[in-house]
N, C-alpha and C positions, 0 to 999 in steps of 0.2 A: 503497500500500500503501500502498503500497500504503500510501499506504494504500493497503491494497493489498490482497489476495485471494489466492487464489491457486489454484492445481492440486495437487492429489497425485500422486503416485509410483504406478503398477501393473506388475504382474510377472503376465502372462496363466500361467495353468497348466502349461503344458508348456514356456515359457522365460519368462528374465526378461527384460521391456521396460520401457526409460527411461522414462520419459512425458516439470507445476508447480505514515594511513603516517606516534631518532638512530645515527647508526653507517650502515655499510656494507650493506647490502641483502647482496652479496654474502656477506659472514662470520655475517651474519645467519642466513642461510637454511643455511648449515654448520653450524652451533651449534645450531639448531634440528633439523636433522636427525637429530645426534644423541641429543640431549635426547628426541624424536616416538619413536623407537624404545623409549628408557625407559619413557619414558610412556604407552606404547601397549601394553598386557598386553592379554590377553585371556583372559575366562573362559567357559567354557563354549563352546569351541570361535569366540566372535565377538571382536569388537573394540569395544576401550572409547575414545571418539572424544570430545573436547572442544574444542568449538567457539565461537566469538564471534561473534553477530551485530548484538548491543546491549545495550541496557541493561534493568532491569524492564521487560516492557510492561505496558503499562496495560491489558488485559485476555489472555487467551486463551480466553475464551470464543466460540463461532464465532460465533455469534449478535451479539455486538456486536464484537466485533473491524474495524479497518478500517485498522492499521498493519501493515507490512512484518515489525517483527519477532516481534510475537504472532503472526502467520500462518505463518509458518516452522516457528516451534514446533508448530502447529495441522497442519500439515502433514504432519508425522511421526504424529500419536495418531489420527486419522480420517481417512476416505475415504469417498468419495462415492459416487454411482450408479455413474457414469462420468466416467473421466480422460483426462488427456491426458497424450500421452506426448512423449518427448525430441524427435521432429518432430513435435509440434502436431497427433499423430491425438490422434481420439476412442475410445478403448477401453476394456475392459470391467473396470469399477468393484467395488461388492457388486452393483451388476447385468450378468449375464452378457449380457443383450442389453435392446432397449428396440423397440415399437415405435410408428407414427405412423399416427393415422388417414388414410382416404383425403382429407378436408377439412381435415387440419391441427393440429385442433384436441383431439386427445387422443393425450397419452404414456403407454402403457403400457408399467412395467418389471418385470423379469422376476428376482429377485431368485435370487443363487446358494442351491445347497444349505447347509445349517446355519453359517449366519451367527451370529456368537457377538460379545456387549459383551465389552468385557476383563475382566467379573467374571465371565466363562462363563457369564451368563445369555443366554437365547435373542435373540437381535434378527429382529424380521420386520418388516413391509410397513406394521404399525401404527405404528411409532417414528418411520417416515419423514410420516405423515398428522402426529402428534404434532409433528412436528419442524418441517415448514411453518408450520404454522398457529401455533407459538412464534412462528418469527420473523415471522409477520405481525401478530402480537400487541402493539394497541398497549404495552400494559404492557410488551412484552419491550425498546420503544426502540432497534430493531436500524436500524441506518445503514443498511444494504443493503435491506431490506426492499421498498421500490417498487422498485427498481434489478432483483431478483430476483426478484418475484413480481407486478408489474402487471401481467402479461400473464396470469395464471392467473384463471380466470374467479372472479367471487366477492371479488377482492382488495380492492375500494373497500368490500365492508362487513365482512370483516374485519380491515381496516386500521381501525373505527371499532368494533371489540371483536365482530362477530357472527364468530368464528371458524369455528361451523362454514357459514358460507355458505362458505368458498374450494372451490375444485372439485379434492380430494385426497381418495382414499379406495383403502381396499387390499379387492378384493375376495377375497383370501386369503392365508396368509401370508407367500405369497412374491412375491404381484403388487400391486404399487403404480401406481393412477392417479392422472395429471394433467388436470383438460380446461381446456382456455385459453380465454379471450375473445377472442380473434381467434388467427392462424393467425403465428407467431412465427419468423420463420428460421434465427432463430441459440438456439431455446432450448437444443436440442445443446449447445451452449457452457456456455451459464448453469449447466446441469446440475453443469456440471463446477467452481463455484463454491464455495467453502468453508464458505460460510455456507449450503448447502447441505446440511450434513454431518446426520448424525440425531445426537441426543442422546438422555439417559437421563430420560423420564418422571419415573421416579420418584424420581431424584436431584436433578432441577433443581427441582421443585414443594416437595420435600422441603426443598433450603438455599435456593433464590430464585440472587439472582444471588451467591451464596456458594459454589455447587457446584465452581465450575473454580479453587479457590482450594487445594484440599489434594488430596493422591495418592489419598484413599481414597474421595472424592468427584468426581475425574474422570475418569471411565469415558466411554471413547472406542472407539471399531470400528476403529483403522488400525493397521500394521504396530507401532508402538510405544505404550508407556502410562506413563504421570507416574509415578517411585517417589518423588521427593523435590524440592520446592520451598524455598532458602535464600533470605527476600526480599536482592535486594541481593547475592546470591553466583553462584546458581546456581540451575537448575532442568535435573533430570536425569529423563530417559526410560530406559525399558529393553524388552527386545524383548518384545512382545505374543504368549505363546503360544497363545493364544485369535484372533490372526486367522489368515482361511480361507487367507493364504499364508504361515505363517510359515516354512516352509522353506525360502524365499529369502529371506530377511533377514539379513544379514551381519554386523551389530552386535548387542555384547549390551548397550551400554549406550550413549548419547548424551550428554554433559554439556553445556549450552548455558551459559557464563561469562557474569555479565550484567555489561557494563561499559560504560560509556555513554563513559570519558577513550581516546580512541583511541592514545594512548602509550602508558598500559597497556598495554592491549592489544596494541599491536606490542610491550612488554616482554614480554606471558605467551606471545606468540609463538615469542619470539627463546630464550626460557628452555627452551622445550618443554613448557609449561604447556597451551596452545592449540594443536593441529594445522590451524585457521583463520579467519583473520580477517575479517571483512565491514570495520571501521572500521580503515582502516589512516591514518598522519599525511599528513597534505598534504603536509608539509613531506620526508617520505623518499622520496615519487614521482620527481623526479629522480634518484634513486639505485638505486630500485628496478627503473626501465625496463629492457628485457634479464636479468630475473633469472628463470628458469623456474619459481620460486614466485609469480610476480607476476603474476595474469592481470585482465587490462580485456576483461570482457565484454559485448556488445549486451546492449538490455533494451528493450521496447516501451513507453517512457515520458517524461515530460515534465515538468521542473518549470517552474514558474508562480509570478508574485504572483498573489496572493487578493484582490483588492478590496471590503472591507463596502460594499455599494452601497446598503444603510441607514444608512449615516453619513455624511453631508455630510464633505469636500464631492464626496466617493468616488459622491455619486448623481447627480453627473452627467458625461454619456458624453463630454462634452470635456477634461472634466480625467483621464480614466482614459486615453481614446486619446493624451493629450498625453502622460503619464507613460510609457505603454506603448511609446512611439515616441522618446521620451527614449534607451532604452538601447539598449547596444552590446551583442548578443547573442554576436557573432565575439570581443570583449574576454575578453566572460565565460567562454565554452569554450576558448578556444584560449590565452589568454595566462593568466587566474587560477585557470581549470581546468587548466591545464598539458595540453590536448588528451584529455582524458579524458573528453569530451562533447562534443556537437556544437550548432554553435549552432541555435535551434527558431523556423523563420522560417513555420511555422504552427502552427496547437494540436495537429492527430493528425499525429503524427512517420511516421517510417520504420519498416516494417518490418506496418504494419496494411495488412489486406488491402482491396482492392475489389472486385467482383463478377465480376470473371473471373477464371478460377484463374492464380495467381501475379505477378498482380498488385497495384499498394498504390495505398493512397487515396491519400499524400500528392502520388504522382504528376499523380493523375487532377485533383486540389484547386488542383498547379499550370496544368494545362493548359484547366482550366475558369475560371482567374480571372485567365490570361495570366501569370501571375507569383506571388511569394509573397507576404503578408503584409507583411511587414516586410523590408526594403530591405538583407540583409547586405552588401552589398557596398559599399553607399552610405550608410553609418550618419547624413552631417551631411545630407544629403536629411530621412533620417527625423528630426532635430533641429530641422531649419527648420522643416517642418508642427506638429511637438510645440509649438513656441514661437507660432507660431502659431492654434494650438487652447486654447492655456492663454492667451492675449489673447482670443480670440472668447469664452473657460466666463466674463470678466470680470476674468483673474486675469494681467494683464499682466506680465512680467520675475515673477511671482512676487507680484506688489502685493494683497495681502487677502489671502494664503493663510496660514490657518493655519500650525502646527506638525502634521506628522503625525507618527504612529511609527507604524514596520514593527516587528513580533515573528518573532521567526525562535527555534528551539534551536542550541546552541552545537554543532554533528557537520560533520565535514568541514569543504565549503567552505562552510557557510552563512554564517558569520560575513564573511569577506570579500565574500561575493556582498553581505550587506546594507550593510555599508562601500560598495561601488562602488555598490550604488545611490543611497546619499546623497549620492555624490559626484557622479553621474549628474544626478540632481535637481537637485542646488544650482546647474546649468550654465542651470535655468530659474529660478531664484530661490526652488528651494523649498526648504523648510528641513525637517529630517527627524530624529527621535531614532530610535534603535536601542533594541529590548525583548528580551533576551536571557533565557529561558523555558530549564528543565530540560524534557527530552521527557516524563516522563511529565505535566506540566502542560499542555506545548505543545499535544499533540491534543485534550483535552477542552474548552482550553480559546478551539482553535480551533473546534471544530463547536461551540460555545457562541456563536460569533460576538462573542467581547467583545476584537476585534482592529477598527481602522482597515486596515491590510495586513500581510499577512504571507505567508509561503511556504508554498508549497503542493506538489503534485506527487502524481500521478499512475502506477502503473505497472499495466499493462491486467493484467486476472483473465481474460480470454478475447479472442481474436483475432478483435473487431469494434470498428470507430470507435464504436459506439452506448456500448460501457463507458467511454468518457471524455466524448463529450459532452453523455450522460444527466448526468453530475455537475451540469450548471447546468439542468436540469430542476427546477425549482420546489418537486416533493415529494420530490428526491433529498434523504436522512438524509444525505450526504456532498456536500450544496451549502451549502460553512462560507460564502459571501460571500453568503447570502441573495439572490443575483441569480433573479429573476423576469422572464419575457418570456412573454406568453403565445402570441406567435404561435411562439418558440423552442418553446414546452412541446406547443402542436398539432402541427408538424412532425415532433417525438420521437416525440411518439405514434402517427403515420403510418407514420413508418418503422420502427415497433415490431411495428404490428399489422397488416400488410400482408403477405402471401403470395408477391410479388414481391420475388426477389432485388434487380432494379435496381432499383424503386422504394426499395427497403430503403437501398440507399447513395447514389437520387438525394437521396431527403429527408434523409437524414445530410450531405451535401454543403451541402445548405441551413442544415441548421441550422447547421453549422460556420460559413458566413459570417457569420451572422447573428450567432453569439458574438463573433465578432472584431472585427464592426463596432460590435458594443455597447462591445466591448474588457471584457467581462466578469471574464476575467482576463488577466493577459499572460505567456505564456508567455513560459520564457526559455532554456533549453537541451532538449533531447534528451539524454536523462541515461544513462550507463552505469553498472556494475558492477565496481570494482576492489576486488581483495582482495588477501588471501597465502595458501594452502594448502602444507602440507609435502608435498613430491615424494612423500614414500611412500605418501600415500594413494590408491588406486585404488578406479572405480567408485564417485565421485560425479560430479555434475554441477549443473549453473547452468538455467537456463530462461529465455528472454525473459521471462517475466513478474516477474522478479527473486527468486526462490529459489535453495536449495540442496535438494538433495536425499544424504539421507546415509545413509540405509537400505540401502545394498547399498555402503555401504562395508569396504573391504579393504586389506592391507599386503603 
């Protein structure tokens, strides 16, 4: 997120369905409780909910959006065709159902009765033709763009400005086609992607990329809509009486606190300011364990260093395997993460599926390559070969190697993770500065690629390996380490465009190795979700793909 992506929230017709760290923890979460109940009025028979997830994001426009906490936000104002729900189905979205040609290669969806934008103007089949062909719009610069639409027939010369070549068209107002250039198995998934979402013709043409910037200009189709953005305070939603489910939405208002200092925020917490936190202190996790406000939740995700493998001396693949093999993965989750993550002894973690039902690739990744990746158990193995590899790149005990610097933003643990790598490094002679970046510089100015290393990560928008390993796909708009491999980029697109489920995850299989031996990036944990939510709120929930969902929140 995410960068990250994400799922929306659906409520089928006839019921509602889920669908995507001072002081005492204890006395905390008593203080708060009471405070949550002050603070928690309600008008107009909902609830008024304010919440922390971060800080500004640097956009909420779907279209280019590609961090965790713009998406969030994103998440509540639009919805998709089709969603996913609390168990990872696919159900029905603005469209009540979809269907697939017999070859594969054409979605037609079937859009509900009187679908309405949040300014009560009509939304049909047209907005969704409009809305693709934006984001494959070079002008639009959308990150996700080849990630979400190369497989739509048409996309190579829309991607070079001939929009209407993509193969989208509504042949009425309630039916929208897709036809694909080859036959795609997980487009189901993709569907359910955010950058997905339709947008408003005539607002976006109207400001440019200005639109998603004020309340009266961002008109969105999902359960809630922007009344008020304070840069630097807040950005408040309120319930969409214009979508086709509003009578299952719970809240009348959403306040999202934007705070990047996560003390704060366990301050607006502990006040009753916040009813909950995403950025909670590092430093109160020991305190917090056993407290029923505190929950560590799974997430399908993975952080990573980033390697610009256009900058020396990051372009060649013995000093990145050396570095990569350098680190103590089991250190970093279990002792500096206080066990709040798991160490990531491949690139696609736990919890991604492979081609038989209820089972996971990382398994299958293990038992196809006899072992994992990288050696938890035997960290100085993986230091020998590291020292090793960095005398073979030329760069003996550390002898000619530059100075590098990693970029990291100051949230959580990152700052200590870039500390233990330096200190990691130095065990091969390498010498390393720390570049400490505010977030909303850090992403632009990482998909800018004007970083040597820095952190990265990953949390999957849909439950297939192809959504993290596309990332070092050559034309992926979210490959910030400009890494290129062309035999990497044929394989992707095998297992992209092929009709075969198992071929679909042999050739993901492949490419995964193929990244790891390049050492492309290095993963470094299996990342979870901890926060604080007040007891009294019912009727939210979390998602593996690292969301909240807050729209059918209750007291």
């Amino acid at each position: 997120m995410k960068k990250t992506a994400l799922v929306l929230a659906a409520v089928l017709a006839s019921s509602v369905v889920l669908t995507a760290c001072g002081g005492s923890g204890k006395s905390g979460a008593q203080n708060n409780t009471q405070s949550t109940v002050a603070a928690g009025n309600t008008t107009s028979g909902g609830l008024d909910l304010a919440v922390q997830i971060g800080p500004d994001p640097e956009t909420i426009d779907p279209a280019l959006n590609s961090s965790m906490d713009g998406a969030n936000m994103i998440l509540h104002a639009f919805e998709t065709l089709m969603m996913v729900d609390k168990d990872n189905n696919i159900i029905p979205g603005q469209a009540e159902k979809f269907d697939i040609s017999d070859d594969g290669m054409t979605y037609t969806f079937h859009l509900r009765d009187g679908l309405k934008w949040s300014d009560g103007s009509e939304l049909t089949a047209e907005d969704y033709v409009y809305s693709f062909k934006h984001l494959a719009d070079p002008a639009t610069a959308a990150p996700y763009a080849a990630d979400m639409l190369s497989m739509v027939k048409g996309y190579e010369e829309a991607a070079k400005g001939d929009l209407d070549a993509l193969g989208v068209s509504a042949t009425d107002p309630k039916t929208f086609v897709v036809q694909l250039s080859a036959p795609c198995v997980y487009f189901d998934k993709i569907i359910t992607h955010a950058s997905m979402v339709p947008v408003k013709k005539d607002v976006v043409e109207a400001k440019g990329d200005q639109w998603s910037l004020t309340p009266e200009t961002y008109i969105s189709n999902g359960p809630l809509k922007m009344i008020e953005w304070v840069p630097g305070s807040h950005i408040t939603f309120a319930k969409n009486e214009n979508y086709w489910n509003a009578d299952k939405i719970t809240v009348n208002t959403i306040k999202f606190v934007l705070m990047e200092d996560s003390n704060a925020a366990y301050s607006a917490y502990r006040t009753g300011e916040v009813q909950m936190i995403r950025d909670v202190p590092t430093e109160e996790i020991p305190s917090l364990k056993g407290n029923a406000e505190f929950h560590i939740e799974p997430r399908m995700a993975t952080t990573y260093a980033i390697f610009n493998v256009q900058k020396a001396p990051f372009d060649n693949v013995k000093v990145r395997r050396a570095l990569s093999l350098a680190i103590d993965r089991s250190y970093i989750a279990n002792t500096l993460m206080m066990e709040t993550a798991t160490p990531a002894s491949n690139f696609v973690g736990p919890g991604v599926s492979d081609v038989e039902e209820n089972s996971s690739f990382e398994e299958v990744t293990r038992k196809n390559n006899g072992g994992d990746y990288f050696n938890i158990d035997n960290h100085e193995a993986d230091v020998q070969k590291a020292k090793e590899l960095l005398t073979e790149a030329g760069y003996p005990n550390g002898e000619g190697l530059p100075f590098i610097e990693y970029m990291t933003n100051d949230a959580g643990y990152n700052k200590p993770v870039a500390e233990y790598l330096q200190n990691a490094w130095s065990e091969l002679g390498v010498k390393m500065d720390i570049k400490i970046v505010e977030w909303s510089t850090f992403t632009p100015t990482r998909r800018a690629g004007d970083f040597q290393i820095c952190r990265g990560g990953w949390v999957y928008d849909y439950d297939d390996p192809s959504n993290m390993l596309t990332l070092l796909h050559s034309t992926s708009g979210n490959n910030d380490g400009k890494y290129s491999n062309p035999e990497v980029d044929a394989v992707l697109d095998q297992s992209r465009d092929t009709a075969d489920k198992k071929e679909h995850y042999e050739k993901l299989h492949q490419a995964e190795k193929m990244i790891m031996e390049d050492a492309a990036v290095s993963p470094l944990i299996y990342s979870n979700d901890y926060y604080l939510q007040n007891a009294d709120i019912k009727g939210t929930w979390h998602s593996p793909y690292g969301y909240w969902f807050f729209m059918y929140a209750t007291k």
